[in-house]
Gaussian input, Z-matrix of N, CA and C with variables (Angstrom, degrees):
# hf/3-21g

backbone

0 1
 N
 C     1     B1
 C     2     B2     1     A1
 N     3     B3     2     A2     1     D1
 C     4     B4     3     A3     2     D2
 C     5     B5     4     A4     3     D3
 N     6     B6     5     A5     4     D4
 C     7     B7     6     A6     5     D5
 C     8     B8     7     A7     6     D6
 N     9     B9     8     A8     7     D7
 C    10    B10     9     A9     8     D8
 C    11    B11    10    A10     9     D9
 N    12    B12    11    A11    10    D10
 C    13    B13    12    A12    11    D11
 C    14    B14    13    A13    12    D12
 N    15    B15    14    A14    13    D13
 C    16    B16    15    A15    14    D14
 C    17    B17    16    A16    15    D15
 N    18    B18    17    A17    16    D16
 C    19    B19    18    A18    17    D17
 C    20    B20    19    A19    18    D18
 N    21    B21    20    A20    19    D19
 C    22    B22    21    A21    20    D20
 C    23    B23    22    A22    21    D21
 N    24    B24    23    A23    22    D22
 C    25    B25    24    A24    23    D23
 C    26    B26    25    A25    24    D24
 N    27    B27    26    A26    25    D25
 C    28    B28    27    A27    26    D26
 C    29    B29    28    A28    27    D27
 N    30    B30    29    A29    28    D28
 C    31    B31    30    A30    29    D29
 C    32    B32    31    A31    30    D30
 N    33    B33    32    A32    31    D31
 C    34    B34    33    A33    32    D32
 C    35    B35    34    A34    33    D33
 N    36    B36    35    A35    34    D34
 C    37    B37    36    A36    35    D35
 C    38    B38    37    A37    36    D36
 N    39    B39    38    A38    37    D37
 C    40    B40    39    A39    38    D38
 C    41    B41    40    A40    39    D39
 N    42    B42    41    A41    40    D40
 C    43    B43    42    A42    41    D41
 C    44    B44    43    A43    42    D42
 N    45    B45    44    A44    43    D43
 C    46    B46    45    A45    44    D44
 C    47    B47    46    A46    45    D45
 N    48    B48    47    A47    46    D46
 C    49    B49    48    A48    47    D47
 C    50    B50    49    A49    48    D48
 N    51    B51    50    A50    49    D49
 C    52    B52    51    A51    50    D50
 C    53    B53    52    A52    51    D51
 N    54    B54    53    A53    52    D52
 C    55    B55    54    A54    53    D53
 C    56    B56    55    A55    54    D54
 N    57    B57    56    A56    55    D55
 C    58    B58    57    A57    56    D56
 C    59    B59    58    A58    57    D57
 N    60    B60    59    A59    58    D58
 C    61    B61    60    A60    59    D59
 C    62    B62    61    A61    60    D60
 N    63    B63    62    A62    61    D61
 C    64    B64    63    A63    62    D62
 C    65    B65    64    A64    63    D63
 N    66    B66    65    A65    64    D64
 C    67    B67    66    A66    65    D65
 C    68    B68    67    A67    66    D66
 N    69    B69    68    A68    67    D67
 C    70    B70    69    A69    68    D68
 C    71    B71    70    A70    69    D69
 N    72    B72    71    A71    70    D70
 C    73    B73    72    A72    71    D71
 C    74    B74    73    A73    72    D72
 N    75    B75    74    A74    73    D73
 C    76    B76    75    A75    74    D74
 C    77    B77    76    A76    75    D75
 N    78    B78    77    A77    76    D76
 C    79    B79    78    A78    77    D77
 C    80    B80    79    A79    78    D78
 N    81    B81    80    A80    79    D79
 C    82    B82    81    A81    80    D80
 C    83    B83    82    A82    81    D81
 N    84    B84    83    A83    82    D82
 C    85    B85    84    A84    83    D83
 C    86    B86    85    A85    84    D84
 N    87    B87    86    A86    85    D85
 C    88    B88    87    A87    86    D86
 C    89    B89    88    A88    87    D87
 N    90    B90    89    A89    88    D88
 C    91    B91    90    A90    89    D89
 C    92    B92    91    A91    90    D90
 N    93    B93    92    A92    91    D91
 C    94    B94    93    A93    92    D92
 C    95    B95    94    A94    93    D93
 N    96    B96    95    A95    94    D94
 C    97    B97    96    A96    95    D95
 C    98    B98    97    A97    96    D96
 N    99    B99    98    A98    97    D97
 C   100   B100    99    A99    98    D98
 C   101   B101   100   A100    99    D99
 N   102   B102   101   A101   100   D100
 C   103   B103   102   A102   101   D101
 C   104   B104   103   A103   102   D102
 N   105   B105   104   A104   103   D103
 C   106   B106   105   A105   104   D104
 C   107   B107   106   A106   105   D105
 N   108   B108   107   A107   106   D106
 C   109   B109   108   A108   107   D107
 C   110   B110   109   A109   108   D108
 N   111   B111   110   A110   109   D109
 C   112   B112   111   A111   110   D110
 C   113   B113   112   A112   111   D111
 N   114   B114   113   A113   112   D112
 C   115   B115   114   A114   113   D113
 C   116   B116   115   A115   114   D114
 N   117   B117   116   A116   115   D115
 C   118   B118   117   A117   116   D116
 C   119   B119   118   A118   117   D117
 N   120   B120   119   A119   118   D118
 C   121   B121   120   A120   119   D119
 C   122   B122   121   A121   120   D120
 N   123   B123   122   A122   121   D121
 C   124   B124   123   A123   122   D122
 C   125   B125   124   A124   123   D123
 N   126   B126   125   A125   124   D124
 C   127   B127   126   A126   125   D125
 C   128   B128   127   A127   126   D126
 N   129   B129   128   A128   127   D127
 C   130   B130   129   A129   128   D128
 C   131   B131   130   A130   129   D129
 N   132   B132   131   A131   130   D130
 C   133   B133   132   A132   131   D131
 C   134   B134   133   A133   132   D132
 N   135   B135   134   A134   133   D133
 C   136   B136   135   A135   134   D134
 C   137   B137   136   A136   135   D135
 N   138   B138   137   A137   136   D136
 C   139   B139   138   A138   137   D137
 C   140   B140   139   A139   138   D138
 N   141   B141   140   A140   139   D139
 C   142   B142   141   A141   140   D140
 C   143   B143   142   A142   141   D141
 N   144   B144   143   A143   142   D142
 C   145   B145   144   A144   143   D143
 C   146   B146   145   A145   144   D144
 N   147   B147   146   A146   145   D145
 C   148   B148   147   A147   146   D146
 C   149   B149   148   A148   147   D147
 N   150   B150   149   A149   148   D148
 C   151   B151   150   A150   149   D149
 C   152   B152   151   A151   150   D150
 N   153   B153   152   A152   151   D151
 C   154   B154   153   A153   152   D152
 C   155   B155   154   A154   153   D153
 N   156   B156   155   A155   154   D154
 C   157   B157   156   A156   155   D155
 C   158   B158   157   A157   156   D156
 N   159   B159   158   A158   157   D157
 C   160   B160   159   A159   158   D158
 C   161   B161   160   A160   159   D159
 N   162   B162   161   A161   160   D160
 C   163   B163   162   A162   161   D161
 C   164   B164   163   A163   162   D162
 N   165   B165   164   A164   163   D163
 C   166   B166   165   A165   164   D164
 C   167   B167   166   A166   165   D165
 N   168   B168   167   A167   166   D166
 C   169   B169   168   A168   167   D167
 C   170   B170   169   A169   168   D168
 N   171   B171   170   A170   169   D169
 C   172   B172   171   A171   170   D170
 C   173   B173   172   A172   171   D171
 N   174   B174   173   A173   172   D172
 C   175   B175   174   A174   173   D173
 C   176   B176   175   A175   174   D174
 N   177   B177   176   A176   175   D175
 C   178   B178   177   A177   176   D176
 C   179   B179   178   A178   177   D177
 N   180   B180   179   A179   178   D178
 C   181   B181   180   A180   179   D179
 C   182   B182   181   A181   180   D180
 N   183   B183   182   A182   181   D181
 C   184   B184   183   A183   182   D182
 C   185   B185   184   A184   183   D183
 N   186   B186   185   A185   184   D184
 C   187   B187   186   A186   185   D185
 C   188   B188   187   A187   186   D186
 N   189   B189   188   A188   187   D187
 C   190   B190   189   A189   188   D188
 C   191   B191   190   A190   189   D189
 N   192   B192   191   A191   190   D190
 C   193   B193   192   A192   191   D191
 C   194   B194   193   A193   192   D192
 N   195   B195   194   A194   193   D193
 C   196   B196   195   A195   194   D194
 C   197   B197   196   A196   195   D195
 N   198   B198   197   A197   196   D196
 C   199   B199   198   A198   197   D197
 C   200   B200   199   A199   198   D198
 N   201   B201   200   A200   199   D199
 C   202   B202   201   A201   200   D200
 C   203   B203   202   A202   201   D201

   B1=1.4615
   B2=1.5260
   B3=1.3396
   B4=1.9276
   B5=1.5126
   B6=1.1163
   B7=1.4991
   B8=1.5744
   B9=1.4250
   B10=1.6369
   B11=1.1401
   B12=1.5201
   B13=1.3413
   B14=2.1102
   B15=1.3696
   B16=1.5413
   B17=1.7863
   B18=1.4488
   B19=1.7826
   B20=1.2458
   B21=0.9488
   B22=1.6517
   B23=1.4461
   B24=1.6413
   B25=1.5503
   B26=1.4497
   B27=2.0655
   B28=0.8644
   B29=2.1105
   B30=1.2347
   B31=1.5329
   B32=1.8447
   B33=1.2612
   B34=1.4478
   B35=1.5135
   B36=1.4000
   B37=1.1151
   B38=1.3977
   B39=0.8644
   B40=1.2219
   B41=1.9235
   B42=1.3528
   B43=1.7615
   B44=1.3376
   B45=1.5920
   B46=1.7043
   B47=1.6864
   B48=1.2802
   B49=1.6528
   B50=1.5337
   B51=0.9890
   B52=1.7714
   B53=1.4833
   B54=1.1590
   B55=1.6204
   B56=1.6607
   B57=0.7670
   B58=1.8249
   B59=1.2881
   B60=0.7694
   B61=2.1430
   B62=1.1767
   B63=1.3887
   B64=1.6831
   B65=1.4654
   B66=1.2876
   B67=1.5102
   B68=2.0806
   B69=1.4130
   B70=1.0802
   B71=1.4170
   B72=0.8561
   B73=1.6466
   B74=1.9517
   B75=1.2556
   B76=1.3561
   B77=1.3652
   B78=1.5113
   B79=1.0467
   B80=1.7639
   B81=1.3204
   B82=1.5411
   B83=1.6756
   B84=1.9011
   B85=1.3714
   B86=1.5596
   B87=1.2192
   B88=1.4896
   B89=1.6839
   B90=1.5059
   B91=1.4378
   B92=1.5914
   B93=1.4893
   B94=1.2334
   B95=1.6702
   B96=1.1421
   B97=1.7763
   B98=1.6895
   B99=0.6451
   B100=1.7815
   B101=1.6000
   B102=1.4482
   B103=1.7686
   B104=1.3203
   B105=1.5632
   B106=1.1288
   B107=1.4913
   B108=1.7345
   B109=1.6454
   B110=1.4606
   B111=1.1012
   B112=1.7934
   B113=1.5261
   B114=1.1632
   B115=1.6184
   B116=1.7962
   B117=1.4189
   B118=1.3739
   B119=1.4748
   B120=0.8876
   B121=1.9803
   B122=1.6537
   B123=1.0117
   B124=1.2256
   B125=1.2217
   B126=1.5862
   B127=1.2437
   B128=1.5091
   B129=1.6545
   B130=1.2041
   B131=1.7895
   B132=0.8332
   B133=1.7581
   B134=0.9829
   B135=0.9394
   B136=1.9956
   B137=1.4767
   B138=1.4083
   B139=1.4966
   B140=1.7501
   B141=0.9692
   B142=1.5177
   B143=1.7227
   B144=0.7948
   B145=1.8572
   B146=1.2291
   B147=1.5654
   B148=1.2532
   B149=1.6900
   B150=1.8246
   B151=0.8393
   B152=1.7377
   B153=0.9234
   B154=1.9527
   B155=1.7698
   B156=1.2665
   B157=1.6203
   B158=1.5444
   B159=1.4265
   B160=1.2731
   B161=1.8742
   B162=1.3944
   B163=1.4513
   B164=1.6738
   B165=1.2912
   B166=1.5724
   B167=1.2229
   B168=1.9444
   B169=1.0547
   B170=1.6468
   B171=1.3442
   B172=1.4140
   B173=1.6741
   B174=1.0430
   B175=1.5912
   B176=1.7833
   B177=1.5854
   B178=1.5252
   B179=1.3706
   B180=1.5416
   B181=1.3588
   B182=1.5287
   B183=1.4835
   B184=1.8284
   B185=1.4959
   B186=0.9828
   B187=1.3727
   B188=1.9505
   B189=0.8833
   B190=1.7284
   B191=1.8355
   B192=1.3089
   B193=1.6573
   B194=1.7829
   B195=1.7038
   B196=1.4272
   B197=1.4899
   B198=1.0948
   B199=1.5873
   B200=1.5687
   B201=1.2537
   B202=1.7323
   B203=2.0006
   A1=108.39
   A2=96.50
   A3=101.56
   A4=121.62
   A5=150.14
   A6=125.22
   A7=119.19
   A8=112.37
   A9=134.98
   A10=87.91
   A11=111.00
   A12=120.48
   A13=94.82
   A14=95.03
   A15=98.69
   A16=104.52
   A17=107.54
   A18=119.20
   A19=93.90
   A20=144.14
   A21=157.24
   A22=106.04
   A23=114.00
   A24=111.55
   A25=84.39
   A26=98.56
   A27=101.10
   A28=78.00
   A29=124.97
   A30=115.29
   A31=103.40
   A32=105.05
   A33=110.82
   A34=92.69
   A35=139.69
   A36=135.65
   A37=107.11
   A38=133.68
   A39=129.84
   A40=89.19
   A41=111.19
   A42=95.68
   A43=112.12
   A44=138.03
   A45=135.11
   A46=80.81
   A47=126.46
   A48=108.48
   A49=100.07
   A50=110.02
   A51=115.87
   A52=88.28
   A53=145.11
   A54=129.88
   A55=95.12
   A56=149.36
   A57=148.40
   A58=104.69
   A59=139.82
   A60=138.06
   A61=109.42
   A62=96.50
   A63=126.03
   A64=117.19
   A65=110.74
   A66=118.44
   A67=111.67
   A68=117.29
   A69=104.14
   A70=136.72
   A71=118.09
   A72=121.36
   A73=116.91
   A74=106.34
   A75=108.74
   A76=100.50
   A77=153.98
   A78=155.87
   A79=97.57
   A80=126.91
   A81=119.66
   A82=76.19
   A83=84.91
   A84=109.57
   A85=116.02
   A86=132.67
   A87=118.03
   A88=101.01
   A89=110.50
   A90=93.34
   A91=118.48
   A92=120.49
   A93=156.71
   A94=112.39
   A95=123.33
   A96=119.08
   A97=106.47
   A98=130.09
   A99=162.96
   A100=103.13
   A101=102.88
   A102=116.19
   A103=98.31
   A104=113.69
   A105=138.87
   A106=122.18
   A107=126.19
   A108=136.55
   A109=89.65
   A110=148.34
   A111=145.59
   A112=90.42
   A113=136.54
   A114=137.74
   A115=111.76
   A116=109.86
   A117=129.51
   A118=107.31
   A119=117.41
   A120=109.34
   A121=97.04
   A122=157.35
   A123=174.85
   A124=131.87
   A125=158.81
   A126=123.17
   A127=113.63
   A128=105.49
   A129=122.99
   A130=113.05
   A131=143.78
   A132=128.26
   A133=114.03
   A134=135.51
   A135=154.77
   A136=101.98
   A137=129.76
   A138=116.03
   A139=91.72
   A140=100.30
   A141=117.78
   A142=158.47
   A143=115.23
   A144=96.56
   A145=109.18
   A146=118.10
   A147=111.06
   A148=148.62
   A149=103.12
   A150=149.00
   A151=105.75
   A152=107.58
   A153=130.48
   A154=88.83
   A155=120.86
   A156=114.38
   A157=122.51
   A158=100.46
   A159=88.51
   A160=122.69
   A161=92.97
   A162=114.78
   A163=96.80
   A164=116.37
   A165=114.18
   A166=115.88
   A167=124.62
   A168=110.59
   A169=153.16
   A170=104.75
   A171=145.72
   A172=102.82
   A173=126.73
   A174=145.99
   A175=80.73
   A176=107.85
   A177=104.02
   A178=103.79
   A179=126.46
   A180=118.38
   A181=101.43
   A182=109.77
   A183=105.76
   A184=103.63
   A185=118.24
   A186=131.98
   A187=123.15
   A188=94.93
   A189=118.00
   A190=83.22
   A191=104.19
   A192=99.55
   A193=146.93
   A194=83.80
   A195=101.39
   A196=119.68
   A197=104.03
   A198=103.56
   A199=124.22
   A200=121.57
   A201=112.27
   A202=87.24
   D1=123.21
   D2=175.63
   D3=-45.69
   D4=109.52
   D5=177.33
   D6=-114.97
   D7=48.42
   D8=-174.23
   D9=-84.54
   D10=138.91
   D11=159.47
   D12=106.66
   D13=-31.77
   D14=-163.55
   D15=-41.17
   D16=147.90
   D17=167.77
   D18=-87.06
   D19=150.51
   D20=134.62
   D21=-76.27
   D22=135.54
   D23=165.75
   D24=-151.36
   D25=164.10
   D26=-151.82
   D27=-119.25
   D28=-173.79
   D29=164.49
   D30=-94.28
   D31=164.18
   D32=-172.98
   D33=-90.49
   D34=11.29
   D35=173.93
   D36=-91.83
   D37=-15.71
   D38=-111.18
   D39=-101.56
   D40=145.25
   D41=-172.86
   D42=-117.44
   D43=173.83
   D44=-179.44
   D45=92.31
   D46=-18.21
   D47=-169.85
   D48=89.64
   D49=22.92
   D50=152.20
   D51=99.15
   D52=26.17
   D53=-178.35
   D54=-96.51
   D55=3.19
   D56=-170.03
   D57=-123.66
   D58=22.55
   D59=-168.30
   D60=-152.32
   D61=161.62
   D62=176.75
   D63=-79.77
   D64=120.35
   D65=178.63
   D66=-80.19
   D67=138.46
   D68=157.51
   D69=-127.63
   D70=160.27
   D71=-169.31
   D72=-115.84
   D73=80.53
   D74=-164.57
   D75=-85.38
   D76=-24.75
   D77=-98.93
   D78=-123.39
   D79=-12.47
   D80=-174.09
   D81=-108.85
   D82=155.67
   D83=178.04
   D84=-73.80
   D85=-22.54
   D86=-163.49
   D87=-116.69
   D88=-26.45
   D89=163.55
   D90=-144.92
   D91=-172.11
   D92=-164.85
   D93=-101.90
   D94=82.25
   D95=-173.35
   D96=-96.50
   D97=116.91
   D98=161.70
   D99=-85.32
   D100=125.63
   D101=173.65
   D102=-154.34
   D103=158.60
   D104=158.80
   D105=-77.70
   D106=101.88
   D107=-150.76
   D108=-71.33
   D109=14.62
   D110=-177.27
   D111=-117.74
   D112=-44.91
   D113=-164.13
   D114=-124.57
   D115=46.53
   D116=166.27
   D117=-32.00
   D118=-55.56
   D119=-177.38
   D120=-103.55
   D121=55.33
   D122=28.54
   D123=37.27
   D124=100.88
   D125=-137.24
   D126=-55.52
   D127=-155.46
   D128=-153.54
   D129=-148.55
   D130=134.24
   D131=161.03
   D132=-98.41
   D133=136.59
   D134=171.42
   D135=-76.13
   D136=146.29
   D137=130.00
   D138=-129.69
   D139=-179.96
   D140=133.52
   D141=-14.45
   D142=65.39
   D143=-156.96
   D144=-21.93
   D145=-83.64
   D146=175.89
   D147=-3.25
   D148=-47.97
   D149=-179.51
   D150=-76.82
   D151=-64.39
   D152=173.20
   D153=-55.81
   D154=-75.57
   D155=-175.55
   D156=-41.69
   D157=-26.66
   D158=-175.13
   D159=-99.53
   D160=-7.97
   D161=168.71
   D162=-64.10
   D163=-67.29
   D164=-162.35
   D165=-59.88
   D166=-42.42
   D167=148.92
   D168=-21.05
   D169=-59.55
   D170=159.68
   D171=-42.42
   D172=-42.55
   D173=-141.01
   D174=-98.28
   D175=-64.30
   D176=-154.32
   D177=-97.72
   D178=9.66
   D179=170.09
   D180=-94.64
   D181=-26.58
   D182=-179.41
   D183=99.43
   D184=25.29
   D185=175.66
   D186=-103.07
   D187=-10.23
   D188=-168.13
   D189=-47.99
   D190=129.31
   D191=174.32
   D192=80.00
   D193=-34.93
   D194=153.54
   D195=-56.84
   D196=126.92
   D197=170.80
   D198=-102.61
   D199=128.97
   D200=-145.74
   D201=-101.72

């Protein structure tokens, strides 16, 4: 998956001053780019928005893994 054009962000949590975390790239229409902020040109994982939304959801309700 192409990821030109991609924004990089980092989370405002994120601690070291962002050197330990995952960057994301929400900003193209068809997908979701995930990187490692130490290995910037390094690959990357794609999902889905959809897919990406429902992870973060999942993430901030505390549900990640639970199986309902």
């Amino acid at each position: 998956m192409e990821l030109t054009g991609a924004i990089w962000r980092k989370s405002t949590r994120s601690d070291n001053g962002g050197a330990t975390c995952v960057e994301v790239a929400t900003n193209l229409p068809q997908v979701v780019g995930v990187r490692d902020s130490k290995d910037r040109g390094g690959p990357a994982l794609t999902f889905p928005p959809a897919s990406w939304a429902g992870f973060v959801a999942a993430t901030r309700a505390g549900t990640l893994g639970v199986r309902q």
